[in-house]
mmCIF file of the N, C-alpha and C atoms, coordinates in Angstrom:
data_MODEL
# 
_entry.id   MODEL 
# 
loop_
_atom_site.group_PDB 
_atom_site.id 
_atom_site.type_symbol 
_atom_site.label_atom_id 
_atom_site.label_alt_id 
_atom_site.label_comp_id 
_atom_site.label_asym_id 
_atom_site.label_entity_id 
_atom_site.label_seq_id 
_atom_site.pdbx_PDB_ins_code 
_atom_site.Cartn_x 
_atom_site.Cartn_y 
_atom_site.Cartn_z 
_atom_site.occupancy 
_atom_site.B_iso_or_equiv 
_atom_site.pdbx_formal_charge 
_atom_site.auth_seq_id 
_atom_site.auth_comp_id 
_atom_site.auth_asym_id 
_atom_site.auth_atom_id 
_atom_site.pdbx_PDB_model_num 
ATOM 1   N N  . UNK A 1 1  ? 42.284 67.908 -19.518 1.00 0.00 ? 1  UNK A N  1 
ATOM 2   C CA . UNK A 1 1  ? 42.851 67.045 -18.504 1.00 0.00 ? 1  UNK A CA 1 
ATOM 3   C C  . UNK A 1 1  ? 41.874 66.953 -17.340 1.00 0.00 ? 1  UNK A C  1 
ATOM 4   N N  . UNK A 1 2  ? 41.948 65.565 -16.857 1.00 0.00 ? 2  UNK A N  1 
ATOM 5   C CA . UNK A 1 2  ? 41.107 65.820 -15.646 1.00 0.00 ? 2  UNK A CA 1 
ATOM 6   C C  . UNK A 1 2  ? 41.817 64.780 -14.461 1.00 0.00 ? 2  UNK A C  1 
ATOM 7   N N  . UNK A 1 3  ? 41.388 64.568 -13.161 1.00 0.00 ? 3  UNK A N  1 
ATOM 8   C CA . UNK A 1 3  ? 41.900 64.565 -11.990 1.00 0.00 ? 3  UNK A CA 1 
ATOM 9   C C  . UNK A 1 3  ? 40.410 63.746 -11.268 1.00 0.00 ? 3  UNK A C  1 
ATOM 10  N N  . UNK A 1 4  ? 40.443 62.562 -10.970 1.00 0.00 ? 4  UNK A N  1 
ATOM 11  C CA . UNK A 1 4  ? 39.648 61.876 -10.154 1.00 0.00 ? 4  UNK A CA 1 
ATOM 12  C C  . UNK A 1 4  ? 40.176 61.381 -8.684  1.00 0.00 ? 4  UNK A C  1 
ATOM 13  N N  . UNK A 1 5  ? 39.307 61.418 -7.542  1.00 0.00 ? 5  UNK A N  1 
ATOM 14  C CA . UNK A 1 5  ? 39.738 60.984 -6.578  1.00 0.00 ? 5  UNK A CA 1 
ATOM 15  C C  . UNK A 1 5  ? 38.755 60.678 -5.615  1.00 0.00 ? 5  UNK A C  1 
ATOM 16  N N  . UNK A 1 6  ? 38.898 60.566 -4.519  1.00 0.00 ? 6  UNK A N  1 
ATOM 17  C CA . UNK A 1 6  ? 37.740 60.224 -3.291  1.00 0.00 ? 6  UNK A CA 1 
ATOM 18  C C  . UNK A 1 6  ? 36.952 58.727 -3.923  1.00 0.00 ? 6  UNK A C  1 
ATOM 19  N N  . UNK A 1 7  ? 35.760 58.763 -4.032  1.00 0.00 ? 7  UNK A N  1 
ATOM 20  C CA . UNK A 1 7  ? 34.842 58.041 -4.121  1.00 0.00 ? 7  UNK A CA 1 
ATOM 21  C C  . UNK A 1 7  ? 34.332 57.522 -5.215  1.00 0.00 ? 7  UNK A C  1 
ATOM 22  N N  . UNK A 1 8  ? 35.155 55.783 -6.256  1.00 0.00 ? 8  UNK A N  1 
ATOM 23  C CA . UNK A 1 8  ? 34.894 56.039 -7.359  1.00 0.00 ? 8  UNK A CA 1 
ATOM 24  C C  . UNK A 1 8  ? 33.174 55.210 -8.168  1.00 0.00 ? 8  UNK A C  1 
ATOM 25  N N  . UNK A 1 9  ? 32.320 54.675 -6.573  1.00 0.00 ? 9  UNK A N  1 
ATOM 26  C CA . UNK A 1 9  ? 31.235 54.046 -7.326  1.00 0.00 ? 9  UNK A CA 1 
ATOM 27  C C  . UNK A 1 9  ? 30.055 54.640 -7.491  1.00 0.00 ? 9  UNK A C  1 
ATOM 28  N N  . UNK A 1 10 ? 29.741 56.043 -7.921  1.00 0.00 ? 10 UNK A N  1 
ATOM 29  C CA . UNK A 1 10 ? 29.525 57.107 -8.724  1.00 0.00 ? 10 UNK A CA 1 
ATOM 30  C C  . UNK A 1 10 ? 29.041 56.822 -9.804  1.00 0.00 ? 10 UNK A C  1 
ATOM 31  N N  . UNK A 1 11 ? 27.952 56.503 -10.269 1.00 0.00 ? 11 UNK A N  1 
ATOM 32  C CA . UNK A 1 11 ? 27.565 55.474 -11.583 1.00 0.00 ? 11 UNK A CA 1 
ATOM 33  C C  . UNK A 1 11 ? 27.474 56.618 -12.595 1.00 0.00 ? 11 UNK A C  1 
ATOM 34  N N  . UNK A 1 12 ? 26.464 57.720 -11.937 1.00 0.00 ? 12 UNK A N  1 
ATOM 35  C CA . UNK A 1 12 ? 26.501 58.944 -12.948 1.00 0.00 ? 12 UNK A CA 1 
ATOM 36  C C  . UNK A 1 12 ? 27.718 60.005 -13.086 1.00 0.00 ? 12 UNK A C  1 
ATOM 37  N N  . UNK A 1 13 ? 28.751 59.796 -12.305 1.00 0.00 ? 13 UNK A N  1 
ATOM 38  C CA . UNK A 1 13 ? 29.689 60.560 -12.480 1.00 0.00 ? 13 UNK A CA 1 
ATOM 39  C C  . UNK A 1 13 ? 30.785 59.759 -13.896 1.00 0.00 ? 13 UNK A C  1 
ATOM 40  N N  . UNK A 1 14 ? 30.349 58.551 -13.052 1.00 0.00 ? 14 UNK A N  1 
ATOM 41  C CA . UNK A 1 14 ? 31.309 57.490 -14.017 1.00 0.00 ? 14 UNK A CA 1 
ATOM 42  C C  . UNK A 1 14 ? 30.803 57.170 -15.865 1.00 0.00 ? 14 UNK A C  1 
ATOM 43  N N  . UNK A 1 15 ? 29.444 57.623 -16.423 1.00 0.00 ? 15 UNK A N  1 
ATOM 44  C CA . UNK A 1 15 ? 28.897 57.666 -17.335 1.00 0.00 ? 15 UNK A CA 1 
ATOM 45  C C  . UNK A 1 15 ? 29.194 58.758 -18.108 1.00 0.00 ? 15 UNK A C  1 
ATOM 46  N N  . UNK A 1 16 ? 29.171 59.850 -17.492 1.00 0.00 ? 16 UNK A N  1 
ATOM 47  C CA . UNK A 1 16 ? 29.914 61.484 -17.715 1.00 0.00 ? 16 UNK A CA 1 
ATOM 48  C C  . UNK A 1 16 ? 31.524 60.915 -18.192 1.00 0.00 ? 16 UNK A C  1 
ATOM 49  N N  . UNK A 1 17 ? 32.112 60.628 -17.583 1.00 0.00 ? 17 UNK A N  1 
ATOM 50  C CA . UNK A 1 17 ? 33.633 60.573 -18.191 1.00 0.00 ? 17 UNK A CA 1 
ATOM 51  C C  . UNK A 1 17 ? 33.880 59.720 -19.414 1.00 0.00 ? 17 UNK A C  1 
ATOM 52  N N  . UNK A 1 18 ? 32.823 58.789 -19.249 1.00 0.00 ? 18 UNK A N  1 
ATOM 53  C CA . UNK A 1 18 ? 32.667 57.801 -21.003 1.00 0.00 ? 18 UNK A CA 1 
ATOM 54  C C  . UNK A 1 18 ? 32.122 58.642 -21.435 1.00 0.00 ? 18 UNK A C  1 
ATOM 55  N N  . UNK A 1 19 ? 31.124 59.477 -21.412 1.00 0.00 ? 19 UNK A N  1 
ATOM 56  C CA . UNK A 1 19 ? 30.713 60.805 -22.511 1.00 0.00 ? 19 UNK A CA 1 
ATOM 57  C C  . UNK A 1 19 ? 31.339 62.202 -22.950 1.00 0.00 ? 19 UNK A C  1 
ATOM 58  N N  . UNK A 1 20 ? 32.488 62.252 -21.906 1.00 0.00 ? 20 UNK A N  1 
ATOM 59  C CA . UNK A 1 20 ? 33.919 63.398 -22.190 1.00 0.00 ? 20 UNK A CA 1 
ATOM 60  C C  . UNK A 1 20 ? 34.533 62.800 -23.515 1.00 0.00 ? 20 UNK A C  1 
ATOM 61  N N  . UNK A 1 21 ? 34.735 61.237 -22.772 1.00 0.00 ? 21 UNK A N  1 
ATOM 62  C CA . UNK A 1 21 ? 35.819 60.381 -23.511 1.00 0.00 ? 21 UNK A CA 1 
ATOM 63  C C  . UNK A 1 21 ? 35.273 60.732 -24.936 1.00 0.00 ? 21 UNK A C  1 
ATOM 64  N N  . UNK A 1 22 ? 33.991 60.122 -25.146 1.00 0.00 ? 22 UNK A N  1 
ATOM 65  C CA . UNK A 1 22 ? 33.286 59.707 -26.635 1.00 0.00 ? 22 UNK A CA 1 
ATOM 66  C C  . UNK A 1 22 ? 33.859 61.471 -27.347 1.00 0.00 ? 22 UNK A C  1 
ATOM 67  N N  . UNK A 1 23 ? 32.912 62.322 -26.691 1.00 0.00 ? 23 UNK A N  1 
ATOM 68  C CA . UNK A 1 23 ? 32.704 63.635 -27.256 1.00 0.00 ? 23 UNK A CA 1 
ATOM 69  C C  . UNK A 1 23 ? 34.478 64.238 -27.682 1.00 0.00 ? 23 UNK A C  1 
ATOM 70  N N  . UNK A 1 24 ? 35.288 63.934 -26.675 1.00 0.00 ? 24 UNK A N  1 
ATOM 71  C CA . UNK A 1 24 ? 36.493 64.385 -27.408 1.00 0.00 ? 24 UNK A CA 1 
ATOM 72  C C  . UNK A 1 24 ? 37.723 64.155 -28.310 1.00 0.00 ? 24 UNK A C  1 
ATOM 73  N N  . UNK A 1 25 ? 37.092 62.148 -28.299 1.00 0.00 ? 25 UNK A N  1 
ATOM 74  C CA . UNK A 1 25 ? 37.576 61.340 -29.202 1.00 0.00 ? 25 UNK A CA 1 
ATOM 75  C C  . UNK A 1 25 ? 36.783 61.958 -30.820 1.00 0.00 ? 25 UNK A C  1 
ATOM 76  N N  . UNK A 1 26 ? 35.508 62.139 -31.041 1.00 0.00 ? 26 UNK A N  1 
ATOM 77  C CA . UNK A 1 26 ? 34.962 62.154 -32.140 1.00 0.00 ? 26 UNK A CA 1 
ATOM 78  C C  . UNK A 1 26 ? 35.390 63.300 -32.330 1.00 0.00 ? 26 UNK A C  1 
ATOM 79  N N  . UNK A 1 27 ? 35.726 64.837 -31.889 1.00 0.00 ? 27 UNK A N  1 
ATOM 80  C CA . UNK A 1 27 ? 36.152 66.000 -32.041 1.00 0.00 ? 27 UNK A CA 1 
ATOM 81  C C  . UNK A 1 27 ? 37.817 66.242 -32.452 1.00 0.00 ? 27 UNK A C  1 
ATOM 82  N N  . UNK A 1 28 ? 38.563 64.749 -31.791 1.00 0.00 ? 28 UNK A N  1 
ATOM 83  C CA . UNK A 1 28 ? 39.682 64.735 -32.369 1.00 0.00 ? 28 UNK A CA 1 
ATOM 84  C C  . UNK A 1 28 ? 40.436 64.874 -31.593 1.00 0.00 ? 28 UNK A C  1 
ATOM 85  N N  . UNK A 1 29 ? 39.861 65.602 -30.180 1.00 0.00 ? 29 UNK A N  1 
ATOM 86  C CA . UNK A 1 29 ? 41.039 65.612 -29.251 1.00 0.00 ? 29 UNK A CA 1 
ATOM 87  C C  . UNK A 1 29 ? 41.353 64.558 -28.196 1.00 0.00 ? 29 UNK A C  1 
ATOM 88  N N  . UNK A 1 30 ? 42.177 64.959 -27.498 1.00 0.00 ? 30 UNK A N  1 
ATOM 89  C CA . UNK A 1 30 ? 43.183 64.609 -26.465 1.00 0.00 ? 30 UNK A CA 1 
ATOM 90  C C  . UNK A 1 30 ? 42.487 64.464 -25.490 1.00 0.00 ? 30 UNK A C  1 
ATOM 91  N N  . UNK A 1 31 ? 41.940 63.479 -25.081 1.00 0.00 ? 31 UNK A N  1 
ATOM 92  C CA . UNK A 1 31 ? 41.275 63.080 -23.367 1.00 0.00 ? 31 UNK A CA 1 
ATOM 93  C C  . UNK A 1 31 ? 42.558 62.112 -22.403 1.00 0.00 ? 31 UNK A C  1 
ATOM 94  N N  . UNK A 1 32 ? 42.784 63.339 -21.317 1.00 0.00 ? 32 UNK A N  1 
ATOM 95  C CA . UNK A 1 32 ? 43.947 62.563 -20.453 1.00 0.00 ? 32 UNK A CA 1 
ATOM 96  C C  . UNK A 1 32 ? 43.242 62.590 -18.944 1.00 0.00 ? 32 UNK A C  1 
ATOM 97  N N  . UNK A 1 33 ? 43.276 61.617 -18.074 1.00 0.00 ? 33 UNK A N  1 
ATOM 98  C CA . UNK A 1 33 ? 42.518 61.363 -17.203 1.00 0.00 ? 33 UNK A CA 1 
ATOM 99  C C  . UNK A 1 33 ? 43.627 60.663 -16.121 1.00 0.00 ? 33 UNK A C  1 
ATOM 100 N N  . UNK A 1 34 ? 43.518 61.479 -15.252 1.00 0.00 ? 34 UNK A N  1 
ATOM 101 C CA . UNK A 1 34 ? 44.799 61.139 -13.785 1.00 0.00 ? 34 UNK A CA 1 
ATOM 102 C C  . UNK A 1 34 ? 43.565 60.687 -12.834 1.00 0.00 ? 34 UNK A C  1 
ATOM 103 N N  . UNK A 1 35 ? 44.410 59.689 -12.179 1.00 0.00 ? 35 UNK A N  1 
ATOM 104 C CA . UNK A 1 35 ? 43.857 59.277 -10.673 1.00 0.00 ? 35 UNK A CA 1 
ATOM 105 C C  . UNK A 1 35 ? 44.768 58.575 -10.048 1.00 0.00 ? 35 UNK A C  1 
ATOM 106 N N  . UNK A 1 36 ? 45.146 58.740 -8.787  1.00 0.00 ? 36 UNK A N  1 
ATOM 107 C CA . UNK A 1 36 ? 46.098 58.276 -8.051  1.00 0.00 ? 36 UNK A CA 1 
ATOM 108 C C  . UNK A 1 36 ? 44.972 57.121 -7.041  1.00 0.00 ? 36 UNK A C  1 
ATOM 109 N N  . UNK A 1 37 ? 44.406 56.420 -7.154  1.00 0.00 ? 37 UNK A N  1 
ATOM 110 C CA . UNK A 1 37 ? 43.713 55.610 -6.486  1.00 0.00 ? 37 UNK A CA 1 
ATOM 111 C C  . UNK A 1 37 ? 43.190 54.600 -7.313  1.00 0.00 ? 37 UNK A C  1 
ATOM 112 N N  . UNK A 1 38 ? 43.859 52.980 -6.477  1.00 0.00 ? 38 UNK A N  1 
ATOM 113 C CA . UNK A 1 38 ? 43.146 51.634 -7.814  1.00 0.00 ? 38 UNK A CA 1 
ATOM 114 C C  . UNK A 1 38 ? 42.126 51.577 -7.248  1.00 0.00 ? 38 UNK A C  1 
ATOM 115 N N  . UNK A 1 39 ? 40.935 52.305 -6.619  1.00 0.00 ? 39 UNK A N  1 
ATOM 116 C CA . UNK A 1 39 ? 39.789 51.838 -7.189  1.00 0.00 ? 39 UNK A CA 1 
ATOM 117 C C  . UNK A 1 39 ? 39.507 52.457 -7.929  1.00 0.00 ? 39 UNK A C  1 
ATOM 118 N N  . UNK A 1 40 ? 39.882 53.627 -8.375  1.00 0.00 ? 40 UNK A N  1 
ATOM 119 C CA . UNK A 1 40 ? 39.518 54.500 -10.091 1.00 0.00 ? 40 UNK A CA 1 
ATOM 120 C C  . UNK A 1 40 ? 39.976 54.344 -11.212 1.00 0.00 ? 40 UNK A C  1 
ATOM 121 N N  . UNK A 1 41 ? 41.708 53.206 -10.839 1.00 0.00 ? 41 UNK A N  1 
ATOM 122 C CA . UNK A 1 41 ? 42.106 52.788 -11.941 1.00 0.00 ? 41 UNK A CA 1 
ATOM 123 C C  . UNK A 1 41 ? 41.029 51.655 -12.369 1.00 0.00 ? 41 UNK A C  1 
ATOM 124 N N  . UNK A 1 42 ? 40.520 50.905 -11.472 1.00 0.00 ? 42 UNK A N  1 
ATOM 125 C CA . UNK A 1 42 ? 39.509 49.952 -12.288 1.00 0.00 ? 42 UNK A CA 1 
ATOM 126 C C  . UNK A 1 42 ? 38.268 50.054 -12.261 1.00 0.00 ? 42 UNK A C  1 
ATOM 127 N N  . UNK A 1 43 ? 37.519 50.958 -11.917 1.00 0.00 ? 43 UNK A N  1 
ATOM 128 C CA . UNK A 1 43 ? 36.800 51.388 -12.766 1.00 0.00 ? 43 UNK A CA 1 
ATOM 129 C C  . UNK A 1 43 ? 36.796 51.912 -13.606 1.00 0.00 ? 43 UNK A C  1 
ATOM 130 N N  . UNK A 1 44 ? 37.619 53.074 -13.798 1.00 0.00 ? 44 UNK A N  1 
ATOM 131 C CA . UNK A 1 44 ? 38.053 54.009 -15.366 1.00 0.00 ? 44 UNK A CA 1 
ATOM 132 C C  . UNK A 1 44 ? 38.274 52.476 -16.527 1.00 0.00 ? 44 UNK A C  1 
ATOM 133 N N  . UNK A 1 45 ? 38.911 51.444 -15.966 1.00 0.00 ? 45 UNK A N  1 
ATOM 134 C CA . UNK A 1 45 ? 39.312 50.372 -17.056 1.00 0.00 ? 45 UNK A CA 1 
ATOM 135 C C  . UNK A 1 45 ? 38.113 50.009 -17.577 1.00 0.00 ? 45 UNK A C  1 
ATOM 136 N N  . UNK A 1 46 ? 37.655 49.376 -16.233 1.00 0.00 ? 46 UNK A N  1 
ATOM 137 C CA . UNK A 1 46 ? 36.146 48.767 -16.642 1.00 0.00 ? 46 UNK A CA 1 
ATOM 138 C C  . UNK A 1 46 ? 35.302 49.666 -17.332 1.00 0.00 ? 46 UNK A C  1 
ATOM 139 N N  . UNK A 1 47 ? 34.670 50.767 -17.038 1.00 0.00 ? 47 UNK A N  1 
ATOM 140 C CA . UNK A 1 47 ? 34.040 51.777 -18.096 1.00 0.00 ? 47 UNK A CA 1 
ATOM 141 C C  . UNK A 1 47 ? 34.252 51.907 -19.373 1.00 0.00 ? 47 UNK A C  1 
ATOM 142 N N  . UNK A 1 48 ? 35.274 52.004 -19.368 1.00 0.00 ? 48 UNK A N  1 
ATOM 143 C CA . UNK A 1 48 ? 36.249 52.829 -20.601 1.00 0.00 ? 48 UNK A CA 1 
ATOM 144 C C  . UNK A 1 48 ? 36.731 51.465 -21.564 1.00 0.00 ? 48 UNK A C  1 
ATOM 145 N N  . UNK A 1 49 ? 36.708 50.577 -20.971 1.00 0.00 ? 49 UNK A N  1 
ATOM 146 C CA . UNK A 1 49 ? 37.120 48.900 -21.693 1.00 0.00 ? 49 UNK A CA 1 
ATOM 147 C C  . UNK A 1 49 ? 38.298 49.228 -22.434 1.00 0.00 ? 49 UNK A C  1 
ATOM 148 N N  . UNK A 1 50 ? 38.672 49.113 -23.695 1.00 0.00 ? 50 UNK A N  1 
ATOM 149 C CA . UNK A 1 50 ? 39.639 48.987 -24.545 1.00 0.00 ? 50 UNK A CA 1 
ATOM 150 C C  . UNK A 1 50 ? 39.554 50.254 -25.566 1.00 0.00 ? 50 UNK A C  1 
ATOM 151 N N  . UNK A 1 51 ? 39.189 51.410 -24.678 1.00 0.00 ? 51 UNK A N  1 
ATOM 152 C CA . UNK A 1 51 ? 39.067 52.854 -25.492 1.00 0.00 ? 51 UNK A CA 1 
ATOM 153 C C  . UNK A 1 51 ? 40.245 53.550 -24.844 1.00 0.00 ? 51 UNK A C  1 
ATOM 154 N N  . UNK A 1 52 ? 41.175 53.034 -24.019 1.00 0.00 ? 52 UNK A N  1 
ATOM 155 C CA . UNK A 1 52 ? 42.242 54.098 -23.251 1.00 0.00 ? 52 UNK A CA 1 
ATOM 156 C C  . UNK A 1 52 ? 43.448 53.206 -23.064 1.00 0.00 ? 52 UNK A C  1 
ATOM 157 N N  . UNK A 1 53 ? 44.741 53.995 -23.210 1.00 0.00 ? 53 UNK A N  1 
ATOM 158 C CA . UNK A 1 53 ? 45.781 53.150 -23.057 1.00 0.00 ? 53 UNK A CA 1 
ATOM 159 C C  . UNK A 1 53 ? 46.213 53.945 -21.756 1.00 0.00 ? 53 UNK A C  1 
ATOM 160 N N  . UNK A 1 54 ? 46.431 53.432 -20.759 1.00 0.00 ? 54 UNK A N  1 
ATOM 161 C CA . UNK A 1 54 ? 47.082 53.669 -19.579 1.00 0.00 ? 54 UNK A CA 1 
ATOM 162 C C  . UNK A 1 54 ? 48.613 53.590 -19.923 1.00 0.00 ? 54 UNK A C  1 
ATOM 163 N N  . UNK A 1 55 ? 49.025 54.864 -19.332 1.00 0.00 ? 55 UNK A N  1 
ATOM 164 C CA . UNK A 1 55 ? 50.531 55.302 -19.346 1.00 0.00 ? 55 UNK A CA 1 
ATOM 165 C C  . UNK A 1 55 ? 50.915 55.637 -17.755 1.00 0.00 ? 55 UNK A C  1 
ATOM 166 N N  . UNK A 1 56 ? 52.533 55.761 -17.482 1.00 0.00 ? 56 UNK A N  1 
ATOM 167 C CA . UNK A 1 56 ? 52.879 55.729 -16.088 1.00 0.00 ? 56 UNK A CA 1 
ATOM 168 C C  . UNK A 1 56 ? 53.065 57.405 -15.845 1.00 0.00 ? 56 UNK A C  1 
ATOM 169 N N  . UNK A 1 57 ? 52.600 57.391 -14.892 1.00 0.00 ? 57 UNK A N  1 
ATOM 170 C CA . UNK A 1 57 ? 52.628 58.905 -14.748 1.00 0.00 ? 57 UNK A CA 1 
ATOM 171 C C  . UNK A 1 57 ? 53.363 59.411 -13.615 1.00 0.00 ? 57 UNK A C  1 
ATOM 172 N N  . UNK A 1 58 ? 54.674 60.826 -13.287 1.00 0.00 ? 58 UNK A N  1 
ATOM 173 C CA . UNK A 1 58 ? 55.717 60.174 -12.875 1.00 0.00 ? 58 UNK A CA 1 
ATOM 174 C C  . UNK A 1 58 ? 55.294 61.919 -11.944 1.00 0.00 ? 58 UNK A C  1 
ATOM 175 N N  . UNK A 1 59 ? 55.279 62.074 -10.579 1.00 0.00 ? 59 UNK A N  1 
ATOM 176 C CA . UNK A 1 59 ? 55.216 63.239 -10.217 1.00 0.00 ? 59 UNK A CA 1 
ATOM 177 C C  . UNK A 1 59 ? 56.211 63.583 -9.448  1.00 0.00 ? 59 UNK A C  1 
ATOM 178 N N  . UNK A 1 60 ? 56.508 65.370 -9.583  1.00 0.00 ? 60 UNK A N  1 
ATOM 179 C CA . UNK A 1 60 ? 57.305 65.692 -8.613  1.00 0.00 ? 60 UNK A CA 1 
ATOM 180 C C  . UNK A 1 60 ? 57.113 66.936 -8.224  1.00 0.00 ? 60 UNK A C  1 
ATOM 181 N N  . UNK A 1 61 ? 58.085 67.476 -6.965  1.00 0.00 ? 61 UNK A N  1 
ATOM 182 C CA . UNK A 1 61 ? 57.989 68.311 -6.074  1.00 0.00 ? 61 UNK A CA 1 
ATOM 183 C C  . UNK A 1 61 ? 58.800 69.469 -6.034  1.00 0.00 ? 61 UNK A C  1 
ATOM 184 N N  . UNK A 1 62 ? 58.690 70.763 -6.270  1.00 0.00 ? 62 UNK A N  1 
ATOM 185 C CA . UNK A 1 62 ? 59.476 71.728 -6.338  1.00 0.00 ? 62 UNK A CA 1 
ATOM 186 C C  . UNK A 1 62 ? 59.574 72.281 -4.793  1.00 0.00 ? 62 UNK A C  1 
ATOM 187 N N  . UNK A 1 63 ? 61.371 71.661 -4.240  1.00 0.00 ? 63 UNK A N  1 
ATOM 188 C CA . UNK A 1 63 ? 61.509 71.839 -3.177  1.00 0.00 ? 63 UNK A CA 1 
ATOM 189 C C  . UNK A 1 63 ? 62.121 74.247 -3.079  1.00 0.00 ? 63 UNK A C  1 
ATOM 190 N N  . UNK A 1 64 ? 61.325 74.799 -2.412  1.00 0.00 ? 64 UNK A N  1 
ATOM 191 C CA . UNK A 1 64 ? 61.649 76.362 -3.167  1.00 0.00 ? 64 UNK A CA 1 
ATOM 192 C C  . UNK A 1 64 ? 63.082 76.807 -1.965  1.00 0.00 ? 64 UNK A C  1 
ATOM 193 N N  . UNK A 1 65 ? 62.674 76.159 -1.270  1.00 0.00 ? 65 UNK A N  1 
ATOM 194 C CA . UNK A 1 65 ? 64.159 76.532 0.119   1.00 0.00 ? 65 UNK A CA 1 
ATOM 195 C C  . UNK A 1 65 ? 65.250 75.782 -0.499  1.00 0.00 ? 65 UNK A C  1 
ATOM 196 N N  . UNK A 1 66 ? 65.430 74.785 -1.198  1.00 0.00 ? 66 UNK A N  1 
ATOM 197 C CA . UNK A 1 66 ? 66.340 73.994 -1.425  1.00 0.00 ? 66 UNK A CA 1 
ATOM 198 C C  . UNK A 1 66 ? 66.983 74.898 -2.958  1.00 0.00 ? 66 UNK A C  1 
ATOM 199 N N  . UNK A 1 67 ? 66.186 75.430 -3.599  1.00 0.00 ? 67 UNK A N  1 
ATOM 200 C CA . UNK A 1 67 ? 66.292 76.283 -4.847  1.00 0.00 ? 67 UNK A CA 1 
ATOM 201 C C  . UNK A 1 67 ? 66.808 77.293 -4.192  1.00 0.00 ? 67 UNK A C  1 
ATOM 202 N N  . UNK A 1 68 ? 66.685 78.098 -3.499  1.00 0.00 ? 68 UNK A N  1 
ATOM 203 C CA . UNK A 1 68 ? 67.055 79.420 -2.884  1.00 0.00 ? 68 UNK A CA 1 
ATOM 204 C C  . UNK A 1 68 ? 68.356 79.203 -2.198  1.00 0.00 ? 68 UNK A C  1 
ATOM 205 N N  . UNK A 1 69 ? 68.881 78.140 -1.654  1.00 0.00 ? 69 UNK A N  1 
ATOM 206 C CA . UNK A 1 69 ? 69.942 77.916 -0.612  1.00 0.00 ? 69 UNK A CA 1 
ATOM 207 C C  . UNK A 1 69 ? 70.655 77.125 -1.771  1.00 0.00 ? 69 UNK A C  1 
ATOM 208 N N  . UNK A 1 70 ? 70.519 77.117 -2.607  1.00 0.00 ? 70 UNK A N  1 
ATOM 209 C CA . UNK A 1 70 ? 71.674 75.977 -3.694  1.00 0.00 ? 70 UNK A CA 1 
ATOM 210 C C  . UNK A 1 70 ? 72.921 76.818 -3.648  1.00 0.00 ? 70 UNK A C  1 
ATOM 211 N N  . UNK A 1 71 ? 73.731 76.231 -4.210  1.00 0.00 ? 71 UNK A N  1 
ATOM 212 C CA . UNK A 1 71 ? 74.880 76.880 -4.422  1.00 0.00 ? 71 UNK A CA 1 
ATOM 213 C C  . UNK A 1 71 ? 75.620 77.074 -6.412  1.00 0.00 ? 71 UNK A C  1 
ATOM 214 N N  . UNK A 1 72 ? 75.450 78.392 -6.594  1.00 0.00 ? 72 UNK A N  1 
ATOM 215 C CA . UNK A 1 72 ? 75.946 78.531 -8.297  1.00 0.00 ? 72 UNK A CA 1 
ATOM 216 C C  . UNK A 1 72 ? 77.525 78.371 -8.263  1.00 0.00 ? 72 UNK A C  1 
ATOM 217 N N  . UNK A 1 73 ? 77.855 77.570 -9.407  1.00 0.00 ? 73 UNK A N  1 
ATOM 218 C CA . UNK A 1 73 ? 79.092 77.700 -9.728  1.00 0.00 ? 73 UNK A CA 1 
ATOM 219 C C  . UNK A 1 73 ? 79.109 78.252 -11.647 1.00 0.00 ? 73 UNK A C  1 
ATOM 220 N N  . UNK A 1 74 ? 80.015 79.390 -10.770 1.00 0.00 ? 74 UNK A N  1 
ATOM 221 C CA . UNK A 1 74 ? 80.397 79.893 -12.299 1.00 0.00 ? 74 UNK A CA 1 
ATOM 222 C C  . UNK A 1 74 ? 81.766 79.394 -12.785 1.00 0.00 ? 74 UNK A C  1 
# 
């Protein structure tokens, strides 16, 4: 899994992730690639062309005071 962010016109960073992609497609595995920023969604598109299916990716927050103060019913 990997995690992009900040700054995405990076030509050699951006060549590296088409060479993750290649190397773990031909090995068989699983290349999953997060970025919360559209300028990385389109470049990752543009790079990557029609080698990746973009899925929605859904995040959340473990509130720990709200866990601790709940109330159990038995």
């Amino acid at each position: 899994m990997y995690y992009v962010t900040e700054q995405s016109s990076d030509e050699l960073f951006l060549k590296n992730i088409v060479r993750v992609n290649e190397a773990s497609v031909n090995q068989g595995k699983r290349f999953t690639l997060f970025s919360s920023e559209p300028t990385w969604n389109q470049a990752i598109e543009k790079c990557l062309e029609k080698k990746i299916r973009k899925i929605q990716r859904y995040g959340f927050s473990f509130d720990l005071m709200a866990y601790k103060n709940r109330k159990i019913n038995i």
